[in-house]
BAMI-344720 format. One record per atom (N, C-alpha, C): residue in one letter; x, y, z. Coordinates in steps of 0.1 Angstrom, whole numbers, plus 5000, padded with zeros to 4 digits. Layout:
// residues N
AXYZ ...
//
This chain:
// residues 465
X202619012132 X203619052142 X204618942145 X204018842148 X205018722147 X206118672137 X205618702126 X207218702117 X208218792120 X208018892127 X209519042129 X210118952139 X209318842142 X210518742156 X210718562148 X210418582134 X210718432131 X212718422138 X212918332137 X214118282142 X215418192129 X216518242131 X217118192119 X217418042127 X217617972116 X218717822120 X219917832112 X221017822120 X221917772120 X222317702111 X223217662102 X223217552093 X225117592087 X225917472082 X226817472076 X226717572062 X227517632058 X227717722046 X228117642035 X227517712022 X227917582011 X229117692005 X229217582000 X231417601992 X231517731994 X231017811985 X231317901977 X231418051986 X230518032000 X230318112010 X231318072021 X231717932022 X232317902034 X234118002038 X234018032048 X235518082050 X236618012055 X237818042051 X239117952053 X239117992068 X239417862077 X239617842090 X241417832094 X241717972094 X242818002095 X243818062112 X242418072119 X242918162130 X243018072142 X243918092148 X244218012162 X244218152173 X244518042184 X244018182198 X245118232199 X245918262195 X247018352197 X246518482185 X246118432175 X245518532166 X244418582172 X243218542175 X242318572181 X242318722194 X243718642204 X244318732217 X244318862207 X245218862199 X246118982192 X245019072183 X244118982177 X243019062170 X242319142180 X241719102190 X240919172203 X242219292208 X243219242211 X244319362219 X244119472208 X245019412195 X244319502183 X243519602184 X242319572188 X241019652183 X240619732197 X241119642210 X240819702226 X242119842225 X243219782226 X244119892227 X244820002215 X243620112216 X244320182203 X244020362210 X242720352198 X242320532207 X242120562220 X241320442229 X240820462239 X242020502249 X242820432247 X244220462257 X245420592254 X245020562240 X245320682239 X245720812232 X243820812235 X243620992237 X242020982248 X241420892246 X240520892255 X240820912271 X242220872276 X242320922287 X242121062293 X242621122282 X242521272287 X241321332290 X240321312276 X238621332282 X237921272290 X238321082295 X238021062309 X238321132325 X240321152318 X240921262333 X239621402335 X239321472322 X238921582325 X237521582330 X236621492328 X235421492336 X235021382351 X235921322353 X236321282364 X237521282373 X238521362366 X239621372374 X240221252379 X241421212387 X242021092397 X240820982389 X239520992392 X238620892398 X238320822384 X238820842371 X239220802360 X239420672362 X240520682371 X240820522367 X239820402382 X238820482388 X237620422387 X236620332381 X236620492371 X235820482357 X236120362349 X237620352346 X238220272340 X237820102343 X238020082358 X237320002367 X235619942363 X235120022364 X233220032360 X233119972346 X234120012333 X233920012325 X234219862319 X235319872325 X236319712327 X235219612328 X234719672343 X233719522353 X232519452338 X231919612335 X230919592324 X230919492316 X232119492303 X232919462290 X232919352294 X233819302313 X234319202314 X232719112311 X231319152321 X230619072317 X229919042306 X229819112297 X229619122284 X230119012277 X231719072277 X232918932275 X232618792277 X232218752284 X231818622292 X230618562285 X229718652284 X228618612275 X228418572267 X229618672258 X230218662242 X230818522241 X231618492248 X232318362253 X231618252249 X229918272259 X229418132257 X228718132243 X228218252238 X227718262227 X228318222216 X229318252213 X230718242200 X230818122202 X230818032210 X231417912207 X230417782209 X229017812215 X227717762214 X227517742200 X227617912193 X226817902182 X227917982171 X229117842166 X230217982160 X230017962148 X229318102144 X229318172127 X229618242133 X229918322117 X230318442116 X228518542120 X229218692122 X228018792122 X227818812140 X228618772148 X228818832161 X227218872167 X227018972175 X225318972181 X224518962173 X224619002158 X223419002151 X223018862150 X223818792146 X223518612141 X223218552155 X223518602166 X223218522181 X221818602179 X221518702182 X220018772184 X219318712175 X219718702156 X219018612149 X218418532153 X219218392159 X219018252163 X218218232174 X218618362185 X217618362200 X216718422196 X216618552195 X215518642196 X214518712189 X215218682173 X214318702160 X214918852156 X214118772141 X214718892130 X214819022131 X213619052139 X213319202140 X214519282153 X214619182165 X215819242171 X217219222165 X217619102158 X218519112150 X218819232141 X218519252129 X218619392124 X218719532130 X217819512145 X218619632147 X219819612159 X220419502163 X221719482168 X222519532154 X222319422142 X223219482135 X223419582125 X222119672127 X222119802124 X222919892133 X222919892144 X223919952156 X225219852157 X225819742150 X226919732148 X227519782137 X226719842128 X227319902114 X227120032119 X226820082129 X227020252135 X228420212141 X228120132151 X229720092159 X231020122147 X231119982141 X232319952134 X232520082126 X231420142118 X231620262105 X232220402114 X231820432125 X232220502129 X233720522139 X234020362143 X235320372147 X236020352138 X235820272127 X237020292120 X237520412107 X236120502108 X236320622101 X237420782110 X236820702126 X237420792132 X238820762136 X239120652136 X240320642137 X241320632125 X240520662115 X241720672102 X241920842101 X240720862107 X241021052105 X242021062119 X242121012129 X242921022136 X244420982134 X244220882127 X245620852117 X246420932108 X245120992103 X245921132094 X246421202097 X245821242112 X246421392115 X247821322119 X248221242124 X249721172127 X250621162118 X250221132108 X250921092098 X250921252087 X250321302088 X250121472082 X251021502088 X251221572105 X252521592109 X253821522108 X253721382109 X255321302103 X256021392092 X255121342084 X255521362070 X255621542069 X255021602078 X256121772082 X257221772087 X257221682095 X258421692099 X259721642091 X259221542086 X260221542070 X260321642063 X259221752059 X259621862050 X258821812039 X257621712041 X257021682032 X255921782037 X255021872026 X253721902030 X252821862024 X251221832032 X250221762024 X249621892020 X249021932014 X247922002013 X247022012018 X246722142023 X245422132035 X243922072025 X244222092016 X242822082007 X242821872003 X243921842012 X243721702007 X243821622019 X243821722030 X244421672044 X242921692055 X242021762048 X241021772054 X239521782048 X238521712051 X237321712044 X236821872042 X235421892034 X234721982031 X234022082045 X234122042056 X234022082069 X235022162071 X235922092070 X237522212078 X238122262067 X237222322059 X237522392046 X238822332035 X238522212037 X239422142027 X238422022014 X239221942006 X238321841995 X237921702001 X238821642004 X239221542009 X240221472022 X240121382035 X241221372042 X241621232035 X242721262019 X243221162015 X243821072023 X244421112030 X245321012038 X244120862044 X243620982053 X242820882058 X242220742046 X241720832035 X240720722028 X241820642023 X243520702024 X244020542017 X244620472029 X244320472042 X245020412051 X243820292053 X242420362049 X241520222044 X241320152037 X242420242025 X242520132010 X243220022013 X244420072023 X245719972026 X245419852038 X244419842048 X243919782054 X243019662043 X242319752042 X241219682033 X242219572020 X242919632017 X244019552009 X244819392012 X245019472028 X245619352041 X244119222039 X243219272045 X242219162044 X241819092032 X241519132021 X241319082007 X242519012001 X243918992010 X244918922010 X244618802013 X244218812026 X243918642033 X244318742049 X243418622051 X242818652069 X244218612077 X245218522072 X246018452085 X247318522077 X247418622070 X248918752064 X248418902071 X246918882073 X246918992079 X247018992094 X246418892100 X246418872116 X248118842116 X249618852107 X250418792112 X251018932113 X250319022104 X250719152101 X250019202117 X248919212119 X247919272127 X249019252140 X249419082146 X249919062156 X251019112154 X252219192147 X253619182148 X252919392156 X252119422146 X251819562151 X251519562164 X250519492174 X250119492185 X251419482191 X252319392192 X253619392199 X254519502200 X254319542193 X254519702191 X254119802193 X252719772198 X251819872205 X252419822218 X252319752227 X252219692237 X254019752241 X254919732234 X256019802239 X256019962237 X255420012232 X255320142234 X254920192242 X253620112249 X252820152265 X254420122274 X254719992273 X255319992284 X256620082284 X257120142273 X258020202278 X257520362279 X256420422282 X255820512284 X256020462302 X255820322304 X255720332319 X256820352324 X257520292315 X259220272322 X259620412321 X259320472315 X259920642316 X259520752328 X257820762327 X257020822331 X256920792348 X257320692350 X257320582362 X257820652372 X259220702373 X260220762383 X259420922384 X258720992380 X258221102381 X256721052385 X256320952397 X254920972399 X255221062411 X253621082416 X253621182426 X252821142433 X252221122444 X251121062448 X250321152454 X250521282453 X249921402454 X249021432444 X249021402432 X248521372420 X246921362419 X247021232430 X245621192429 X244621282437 X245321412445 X244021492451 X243821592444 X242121652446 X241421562448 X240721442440 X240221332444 X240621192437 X239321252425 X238221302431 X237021322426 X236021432426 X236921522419 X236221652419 X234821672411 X234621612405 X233221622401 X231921512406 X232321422413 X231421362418 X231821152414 X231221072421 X230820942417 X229920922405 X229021012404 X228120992398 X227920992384 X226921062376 X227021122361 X225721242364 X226421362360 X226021522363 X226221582350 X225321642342 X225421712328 X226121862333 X226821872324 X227721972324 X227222072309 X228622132309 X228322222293 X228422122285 X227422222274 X227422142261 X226621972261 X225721962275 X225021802280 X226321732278 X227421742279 X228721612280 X227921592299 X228021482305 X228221432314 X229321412325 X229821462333 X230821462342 X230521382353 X231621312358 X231821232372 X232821152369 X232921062378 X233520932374 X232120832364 X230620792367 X229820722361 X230020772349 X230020902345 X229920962329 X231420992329 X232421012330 X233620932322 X233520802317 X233320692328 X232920552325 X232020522313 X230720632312 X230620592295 X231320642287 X232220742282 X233220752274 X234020682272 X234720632287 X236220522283 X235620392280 X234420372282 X233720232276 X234220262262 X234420312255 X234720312240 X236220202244 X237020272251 X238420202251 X238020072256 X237520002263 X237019852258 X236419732251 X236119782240 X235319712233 X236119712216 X236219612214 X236619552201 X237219412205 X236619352216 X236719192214 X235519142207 X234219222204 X233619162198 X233619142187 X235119182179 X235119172163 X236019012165 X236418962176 X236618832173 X235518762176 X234418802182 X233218642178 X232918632162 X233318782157 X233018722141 X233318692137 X235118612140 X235918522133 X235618402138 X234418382142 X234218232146 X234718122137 X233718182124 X233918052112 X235318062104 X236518162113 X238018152107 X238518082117 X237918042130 X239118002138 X238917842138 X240217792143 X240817652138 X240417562146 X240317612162 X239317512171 X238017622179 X237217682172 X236217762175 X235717712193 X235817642197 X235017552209 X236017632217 X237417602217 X238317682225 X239117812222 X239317832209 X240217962207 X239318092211 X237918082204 X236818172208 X237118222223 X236618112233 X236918202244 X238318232249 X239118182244 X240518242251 X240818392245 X240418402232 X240718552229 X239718582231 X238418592233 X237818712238 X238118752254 X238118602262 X238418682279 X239818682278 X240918632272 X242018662273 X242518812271 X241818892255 X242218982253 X241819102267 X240319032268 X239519152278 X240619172289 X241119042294 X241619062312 X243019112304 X243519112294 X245219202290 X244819322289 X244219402289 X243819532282 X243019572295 X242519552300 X242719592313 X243519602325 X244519502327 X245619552334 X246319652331 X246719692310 X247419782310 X246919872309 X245619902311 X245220022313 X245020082323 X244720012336 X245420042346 X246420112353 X247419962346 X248920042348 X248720192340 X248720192328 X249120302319 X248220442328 X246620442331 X246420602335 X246720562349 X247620512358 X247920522371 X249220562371 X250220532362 X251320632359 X251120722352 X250420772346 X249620962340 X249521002350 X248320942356 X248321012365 X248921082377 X250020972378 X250921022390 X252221092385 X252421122375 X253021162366 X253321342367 X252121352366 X251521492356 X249821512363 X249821652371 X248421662371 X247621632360 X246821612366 X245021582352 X244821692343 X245021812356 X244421962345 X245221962336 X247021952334 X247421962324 X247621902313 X246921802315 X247221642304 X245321622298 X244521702306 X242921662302 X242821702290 X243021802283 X242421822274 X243321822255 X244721752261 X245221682254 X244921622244 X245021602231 X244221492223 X245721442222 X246421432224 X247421352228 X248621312239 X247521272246 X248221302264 X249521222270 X249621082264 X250821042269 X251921162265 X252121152251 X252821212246 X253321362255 X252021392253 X252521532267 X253321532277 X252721382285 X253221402295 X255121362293 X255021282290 X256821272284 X257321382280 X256521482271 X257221602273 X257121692284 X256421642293 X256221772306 X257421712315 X257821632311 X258521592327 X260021502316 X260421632307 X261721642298 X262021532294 X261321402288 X261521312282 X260921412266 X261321462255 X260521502246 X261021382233 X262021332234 X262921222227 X261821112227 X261621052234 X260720952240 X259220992237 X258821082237 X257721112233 X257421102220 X258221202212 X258421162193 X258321022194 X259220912201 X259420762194 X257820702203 X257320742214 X255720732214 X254720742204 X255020852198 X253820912195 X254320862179 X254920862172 X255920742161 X255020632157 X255220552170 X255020422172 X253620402169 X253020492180 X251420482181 X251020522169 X251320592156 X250420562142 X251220452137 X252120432136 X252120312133 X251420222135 X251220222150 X250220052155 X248820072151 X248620212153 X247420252151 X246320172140 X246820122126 X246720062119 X245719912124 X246119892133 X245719752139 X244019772143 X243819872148 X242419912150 X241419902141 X241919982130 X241319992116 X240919792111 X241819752112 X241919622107 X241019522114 X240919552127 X239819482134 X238719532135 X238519672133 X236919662131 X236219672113 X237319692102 X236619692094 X236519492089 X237319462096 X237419312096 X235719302101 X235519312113 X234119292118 X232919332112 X233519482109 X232319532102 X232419432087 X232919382085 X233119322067 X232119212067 X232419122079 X231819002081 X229819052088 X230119112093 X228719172095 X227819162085 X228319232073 X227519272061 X227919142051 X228919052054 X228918922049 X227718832055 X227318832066 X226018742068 X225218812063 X224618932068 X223418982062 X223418972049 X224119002040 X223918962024 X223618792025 X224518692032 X223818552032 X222518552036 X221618632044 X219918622049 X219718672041 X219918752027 X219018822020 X218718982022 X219119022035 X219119222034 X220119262028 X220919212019 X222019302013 X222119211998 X222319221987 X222419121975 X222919011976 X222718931974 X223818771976 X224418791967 X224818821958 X226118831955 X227318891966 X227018961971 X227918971978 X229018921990 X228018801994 X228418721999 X229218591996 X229718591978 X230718531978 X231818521979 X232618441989 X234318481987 X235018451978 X236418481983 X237218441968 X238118321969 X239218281961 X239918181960 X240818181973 X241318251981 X241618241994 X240818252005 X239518202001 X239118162016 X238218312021 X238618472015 X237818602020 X236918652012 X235718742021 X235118822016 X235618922006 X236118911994 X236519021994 X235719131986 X234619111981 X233419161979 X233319241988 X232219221998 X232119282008 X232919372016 X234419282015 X235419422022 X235419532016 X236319512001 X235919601994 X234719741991 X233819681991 X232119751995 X232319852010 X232619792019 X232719832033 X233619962033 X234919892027 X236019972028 X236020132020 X235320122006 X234520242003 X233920312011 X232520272017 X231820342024 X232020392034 X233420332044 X233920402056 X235020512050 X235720452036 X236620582033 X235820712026 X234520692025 X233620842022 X233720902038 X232720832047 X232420922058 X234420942061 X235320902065 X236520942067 X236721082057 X236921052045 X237321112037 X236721282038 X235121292039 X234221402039 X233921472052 X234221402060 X232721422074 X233721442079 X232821542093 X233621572103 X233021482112 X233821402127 X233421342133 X233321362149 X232321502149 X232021512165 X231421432169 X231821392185 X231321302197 X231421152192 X232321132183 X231921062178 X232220882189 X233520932196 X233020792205 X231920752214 X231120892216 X229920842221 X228920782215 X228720812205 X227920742193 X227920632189 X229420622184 X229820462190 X229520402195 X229720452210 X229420342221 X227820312226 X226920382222 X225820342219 X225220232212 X226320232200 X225220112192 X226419972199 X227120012204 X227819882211 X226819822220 X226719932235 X226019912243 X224519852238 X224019812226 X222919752221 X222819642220 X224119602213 X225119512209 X224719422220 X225719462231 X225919412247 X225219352254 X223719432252 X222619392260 X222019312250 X221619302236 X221519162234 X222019012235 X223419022231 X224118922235 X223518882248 X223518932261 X223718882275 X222418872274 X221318902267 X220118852267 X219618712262 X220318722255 X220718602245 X220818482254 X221918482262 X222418382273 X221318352279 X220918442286 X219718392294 X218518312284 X218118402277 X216818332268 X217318162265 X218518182260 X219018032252 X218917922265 X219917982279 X219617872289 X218217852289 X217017912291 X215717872291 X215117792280 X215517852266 X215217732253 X215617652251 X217417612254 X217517512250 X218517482264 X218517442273 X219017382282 X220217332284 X219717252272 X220817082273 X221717162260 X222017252253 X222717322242 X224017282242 X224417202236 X226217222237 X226717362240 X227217372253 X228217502254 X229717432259 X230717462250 X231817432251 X232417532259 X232417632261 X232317782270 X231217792280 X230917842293 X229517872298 X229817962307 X229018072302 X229218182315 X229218162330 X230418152337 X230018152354 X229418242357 X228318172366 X227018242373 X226018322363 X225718272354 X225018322344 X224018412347 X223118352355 X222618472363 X222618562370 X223518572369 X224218732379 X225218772369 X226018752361 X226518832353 X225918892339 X224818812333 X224118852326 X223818962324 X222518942338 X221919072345 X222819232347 X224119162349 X224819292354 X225519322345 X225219252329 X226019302318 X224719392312 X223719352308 X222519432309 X222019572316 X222519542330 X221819682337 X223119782339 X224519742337 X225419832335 X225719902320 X224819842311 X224719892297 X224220002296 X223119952304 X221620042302 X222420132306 X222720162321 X222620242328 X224020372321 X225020262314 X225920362308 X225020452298 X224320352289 X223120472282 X223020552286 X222020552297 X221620692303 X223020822309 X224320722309 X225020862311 X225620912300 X225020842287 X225620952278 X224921032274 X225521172267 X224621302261 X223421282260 X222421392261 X221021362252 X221221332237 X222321452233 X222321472219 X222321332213 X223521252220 X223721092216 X222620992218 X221821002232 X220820932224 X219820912214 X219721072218 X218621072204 X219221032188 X220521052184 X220521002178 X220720862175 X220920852185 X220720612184 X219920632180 X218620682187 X217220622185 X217020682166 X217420812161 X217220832151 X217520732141 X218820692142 X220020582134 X218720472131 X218620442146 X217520292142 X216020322139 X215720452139 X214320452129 X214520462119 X215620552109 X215920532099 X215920342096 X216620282104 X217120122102 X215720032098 X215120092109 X214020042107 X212820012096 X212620182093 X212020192082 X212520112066 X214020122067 X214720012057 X214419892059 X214019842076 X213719722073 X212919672070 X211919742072 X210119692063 X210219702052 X210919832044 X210719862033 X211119752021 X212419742023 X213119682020 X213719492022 X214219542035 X215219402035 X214219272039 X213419322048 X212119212057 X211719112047 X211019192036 X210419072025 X211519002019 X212719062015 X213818992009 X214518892019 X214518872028 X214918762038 X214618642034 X216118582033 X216018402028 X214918352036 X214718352050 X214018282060 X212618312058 X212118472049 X210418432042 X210518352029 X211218292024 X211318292006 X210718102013 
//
């Protein structure tokens, strides 16, 4: 029993594995904004508006507090201990092999599933553009074998073209990554600047029609403000695909934490701002069930000009999402192949410094499920194997202050003990407000994980050889 908890060490990478240290904190900021501000903002607002109404941006609030202490954790972790491989390689080092694997078995549910879902979300944007030019795609190429079509090509080459960006070099794609996010970021704000003169402050009644709480509704979705709060938790989270750039960044001790709490505390204000002018905007009923609600609402209140150059913009930037989590997911499955659950070969990079093995590999396997699959619930699913994620890291913290005390932390969580705890028991407790259907399948995901890991990867681990 005591081997499923041996413990990795840490150690410099030799040549042929090592990655080019290319990223500074401005890259860092922009990779996290990247990956924080994409779907969540916006389209997730609308299915937060609809099961908590006003009290959304509550939810928003709760979700925020959580991430933020999560964030913090991540902070002291990444730069304690900077490799690449994000909670899996921290859980590695603190808590053993056996919780490792399945952190990063639930970060390859995370990352595979956002970034498949947001390329099919891509499609459908760019399917319409390209109607509106008078180009048509073919439904048989525009939609998988579910919606009675072959393939959603688009989608699988919007992961070819990503995946292309990274197998370039890490510091052409973050320059690419950051010019997009600036571009995301003016498109929010001029959503405010438009939308702004039409608030209402009548809007917000009543603030909370379905409750504070989390109350199963149809279909087990969850309603309140608490069960919105686990849905829009999806729109927080993709700062943790910068602790995997640890071993790319140029002063790891400092850039680490500046873009992870930097990114967290930007992406929260504008989300703020952004559903507090929706909302005052445009009642909830008619913007909830939206799968593309800004855009709506610019056209409900005769901006429709403004809305096109919105809704434009946003596949455009959209791109940046994709790029940050198959970035994270890439390096994920780059350490594990270094411990031996995945072939070493795979883990060598190339003459610039990248995985590009591994990307490559990744970038396939998210363009099948894109390409084939349909993707119901799928941010909740997601946010499950995050929320796993979450609670180990901040366990992590704690355990490490106990083991090793005196640890170089160039980063250190304020009040460790109290934010920890409250990154932990706001995890859990989001758990419990999502679907049954969704948890049972976490738990499914990681028995399947599991059974692969005895079978397979356990004995192949460098750390028994």
């Amino acid at each position: 029993m005591t081997g499923l908890f041996r413990k990795k060490i840490i150690t410099a990478q030799a040549p042929h594995q090592a990655l080019a240290r290319t990223l500074g904190w401005p890259h860092l900021v922009a990779l996290g904004v990247g990956a924080i501000v994409g779907t969540g903002i916006l389209t997730l607002i609308g299915v937060g508006a609809d099961r908590a109404g006003p009290a959304v941006l509550l939810s928003f609030v709760v979700a925020g507090a959580i991430c933020a202490c999560a964030a913090l954790c991540y902070a002291e972790m990444a730069t304690s201990i900077p490799a690449s491989g994000s909670a899996y390689t921290y859980s590695y080092a603190v808590l053993g092999e056996v919780i490792a694997w399945v952190v990063g078995w639930s970060l390859i549910l995370e990352y595979s599933l956002v970034v498949s879902t947001v390329a099919v979300g891509w499609s459908g944007y760019a399917v319409g553009f390209l109607k509106g030019l008078r180009i048509a795609v073919p439904a048989a190429l525009a939609n998988g074998p579910a919606l009675g079509g072959v393939i959603n090509l688009p989608a699988v080459l919007i992961i070819g073209v990503v995946a292309g960006l990274l197998m370039l070099g890490t510091r052409e794609s973050a320059r690419i990554n950051t010019a997009l996010v600036v571009l995301k970021i003016t498109t929010l704000a001029l959503f405010v600047f438009v939308a702004l003169p039409h608030f209402d402050a009548a809007n917000f009644q009543p603030f909370a029609p379905n409750g504070y709480g989390s109350t199963a509704g149809a279909g087990g979705a969850k309603y309140g403000m608490m069960g919105a709060a686990a849905i829009i938790f999806f729109a927080f989270y993709g700062f943790d695909a910068i602790s995997a750039a640890a071993e790319e960044a140029k002063n790891p001790d400092r850039d680490l934490a500046i873009g992870i709490v930097g990114s967290m505390l930007a992406c929260t204000v504008i989300y703020l701002v952004v559903a507090a002018v929706a909302i005052g905007a445009l009642p909830v009923a008619q913007f909830a069930k939206s799968a593309e609600p800004l855009a709506l609402i610019l056209r409900s209140v005769g901006q429709g000009k403004v809305a096109t150059i919105v809704a434009a913009a946003a596949a455009i930037a959209l791109p940046t999402v994709l790029l940050a989590f198959l970035y994270g997911q890439s390096r994920i499955f780059l350490v594990m192949a270094r411990d031996g659950f995945l072939p070493p070969a795979l883990a060598r990079v190339s003459a610039r410094g990248t995985p590009a093995r591994i990307t490559a590999l990744t970038a396939v396997l998210v363009a099948v499920v894109a390409g084939v699959m349909p993707l119901a619930e799928i941010a909740a699913l997601a946010n499950a194997g995050t929320l796993c994620a979450f609670v180990a890291v901040a366990a992590c913290v704690l355990v490490r202050r106990r083991q090793a005390p005196d640890a170089p932390r160039p980063f250190r969580t304020p009040l460790a003990w109290l934010v920890a705890p409250a990154a932990i028991l706001g995890c859990l407790y989001l758990f419990t407000s999502l679907s049954t259907t969704t948890q049972l399948s976490f738990f499914v995901w990681n028995g399947v994980g599991l059974a692969i890991y005895l079978l397979y990867a356990r004995p192949r681990a460098l750390i028994a050889r």
